[in-house]
Residue, then its C-alpha position, 0 to 999 in steps of 0.5 A: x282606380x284613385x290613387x292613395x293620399x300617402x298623408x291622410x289628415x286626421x282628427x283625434x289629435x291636438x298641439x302641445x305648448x313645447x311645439x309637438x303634436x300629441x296623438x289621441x287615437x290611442x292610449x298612448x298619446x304619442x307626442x311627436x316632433x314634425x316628421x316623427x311617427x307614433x309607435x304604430x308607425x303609420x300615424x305622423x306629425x307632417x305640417x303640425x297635424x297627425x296624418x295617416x300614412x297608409x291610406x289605400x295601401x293594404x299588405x294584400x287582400x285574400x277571401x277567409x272563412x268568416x270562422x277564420x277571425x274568429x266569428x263562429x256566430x256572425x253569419x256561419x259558412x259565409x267568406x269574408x274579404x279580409x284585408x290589413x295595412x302595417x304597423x301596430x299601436x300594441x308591441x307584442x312580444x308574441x305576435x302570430x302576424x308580426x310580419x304585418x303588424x311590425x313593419x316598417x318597411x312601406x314596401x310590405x303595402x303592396x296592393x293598393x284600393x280606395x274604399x269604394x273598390x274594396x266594397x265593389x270587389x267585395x260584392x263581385x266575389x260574393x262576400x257578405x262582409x269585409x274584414x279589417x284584420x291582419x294588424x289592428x284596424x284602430x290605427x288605420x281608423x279614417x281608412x277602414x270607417x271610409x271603406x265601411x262607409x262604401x260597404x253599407x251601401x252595397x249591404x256588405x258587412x264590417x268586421x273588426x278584429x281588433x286589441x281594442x287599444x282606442x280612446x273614448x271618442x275614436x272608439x265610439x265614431x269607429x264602432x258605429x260603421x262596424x258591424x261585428x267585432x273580435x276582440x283579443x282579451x290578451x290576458x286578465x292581468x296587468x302584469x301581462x299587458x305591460x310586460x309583453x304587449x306594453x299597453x294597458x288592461x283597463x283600456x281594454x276592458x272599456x273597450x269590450x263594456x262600451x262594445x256590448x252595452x252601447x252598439x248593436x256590434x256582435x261581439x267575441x273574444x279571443x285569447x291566445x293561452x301562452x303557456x307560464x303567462x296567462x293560463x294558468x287556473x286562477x286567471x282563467x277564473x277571474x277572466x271568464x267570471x269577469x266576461x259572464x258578469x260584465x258582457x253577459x253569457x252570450x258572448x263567444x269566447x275563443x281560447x287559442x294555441x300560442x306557436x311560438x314567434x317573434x320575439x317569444x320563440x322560447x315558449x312551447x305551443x300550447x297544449x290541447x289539454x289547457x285549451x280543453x281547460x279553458x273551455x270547460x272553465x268558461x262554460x262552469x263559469x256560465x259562458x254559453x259559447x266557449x271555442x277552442x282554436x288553432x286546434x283540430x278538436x271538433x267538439x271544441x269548435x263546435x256550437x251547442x245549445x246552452x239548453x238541451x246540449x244538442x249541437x247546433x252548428x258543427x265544424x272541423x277546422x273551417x268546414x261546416x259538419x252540422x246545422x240544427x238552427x231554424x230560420x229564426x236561429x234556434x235550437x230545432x229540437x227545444x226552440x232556445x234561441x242561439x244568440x248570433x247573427x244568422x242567415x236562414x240558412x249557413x253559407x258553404x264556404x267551407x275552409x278555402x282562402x283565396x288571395x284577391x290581386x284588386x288589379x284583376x277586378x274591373x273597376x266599371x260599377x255594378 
């Protein structure tokens, strides 16, 4: 196996005139000394140039269910090799994965795979696709564009789960390796954004625009509700008109339970029935597939056709209960077409996770 470069050069960024270096990845524009790193920590000025820090390194690699994501139309029932590194380019108050994505610690990145092996051991467990998740994969970007790379040539797929927090340029060159993307709309406020992630909205909804009028990328949404912070009916409304007017019906939306974390543990978990809410509000508002998540309801993760009602695809928690799609994706009682990427027939995965230790795979080409 190669040995990670432990300073990757990278190219979206340029020398100021007071000497630093400015980074434009993200909206942030870090400007940094020699030896600073940026607020996601694994992007630094080392020899007047922004490296990336954690090339080849991931903090551990495990097989999902493709709905775990959440992608509840991308390839139904298949298992996803899912992987992340450290750091993060947003600093949310409320994050769920916050022993990832706030790491400082280079020890967190224990397990080690160039690109060419994580595609290899994607193909040799059964995978139909990698997952770059866990802490945001814009920040890792040279890493994750290089293993989509390896990925397609073995017909392996390249999800992205993502805040969506990347300027135009590094945006547009991401996305052309990727192949599906979750996207965490946060919030519907700006208020939200700058208060307990630090960023900004408007970056963001760029991001979910140029993803569904300029690539082929499936696209869903996931919002994490927060109780007092951005459920209440009023941002609800605004949000789900907004996704139905801009990004059209047919993107999948996820409304999911907030448990208290990090540096929020004084809010209460959601309760269902603002998840039930949301998804009732979503779907007035025209959203054809909307999702509740983090949360045992059925008819809430299910699938159904916007058409007759039947449901097409159902699920209890990861496990697949119904399938009422034809080959071609649609409804096999009216014939309405089910938006998504489909096989002619759902994989049975199911809702097993399976850590992968890469050491244990053989390195010999298949």
């Amino acid at each position: 196996m190669k040995q990670p470069n432990p300073a990757f050069p990278t190219r979206y960024w340029h020398k100021l005139d007071d000497g630093r270096v400015q980074c434009d990845l993200c909206p942030r524009f870090c400007k940094l000394h020699e030896g600073q790193s940026g607020l996601c920590f694994v992007r630094a000025n080392q020899n007047d140039q922004i490296v990336l820090t954690t090339y080849g390194r991931s903090s551990g690699y495990c097989i999902d269910p493709i709905e775990k994501k959440p992608l509840n139309h991308f390839l139904p029932g298949t298992p996803v090799l899912s992987f992340g590194t450290a750091g993060c380019n947003l600093a949310c108050k409320f994050c769920q994965n916050w022993d990832i994505s706030k790491s400082r610690e280079m020890d967190t990145l224990a397990d080690q795979a160039m690109p060419e092996d994580i595609a290899r051991v994607a193909q040799q467990t059964g995978c139909k696709s990698v997952a770059y998740t866990y802490n945001d994969p814009v920040i890792f970007h040279e890493y994750a564009i290089d293993v989509a790379k390896e990925c397609r040539k073995r017909d392996i797929k390249s999800v992205a789960v993502t805040a969506g927090y990347i300027t135009a340029e590094p945006r547009a060159e991401f996305f052309s390796y990727m192949d599906a993307a979750n996207v965490d709309l946060k919030a519907f406020t700006e208020r939200f954004y700058w208060k307990l992630t630090g960023a900004h909205i408007d970056p963001i909804l760029e991001t979910l625009i140029y993803i569904k009028k300029e690539t082929n990328v499936w696209l869903e949404t996931t919002t994490l509700l927060i109780p007092g912070e951005n459920d209440s009916e009023k941002e609800l409304e605004e949000m789900t008109q907004w996704v139905v007017e801009n990004l059209g019906p047919d993107v999948p939306m996820h409304f999911s339970a907030f448990y208290p974390s990090w540096k929020m543990m004084d809010k209460p978990p959601t309760p269902p029935e603002t998840l039930t809410l949301a998804r009732n509000i979503a779907m007035k508002n025209g959203v054809r597939y909307a999702f509740t998540g983090n949360v045992h309801d059925e008819e809430g993760e299910s699938t159904y056709c916007h058409s007759c009602g039947q449901k097409l695809i159902g699920r209890d928690w990861y496990e697949m209960t119904g399938w009422n799609l034809t080959e071609d994706g649609k409804c096999n009682q009216c014939g309405t077409v089910c938006a998504g990427v489909f096989e002619k027939t759902h994989g049975n995965w199911g809702s097993k996770r399976q850590p992968i230790n890469m050491a244990t795979y053989t390195q010999a080409p298949i």
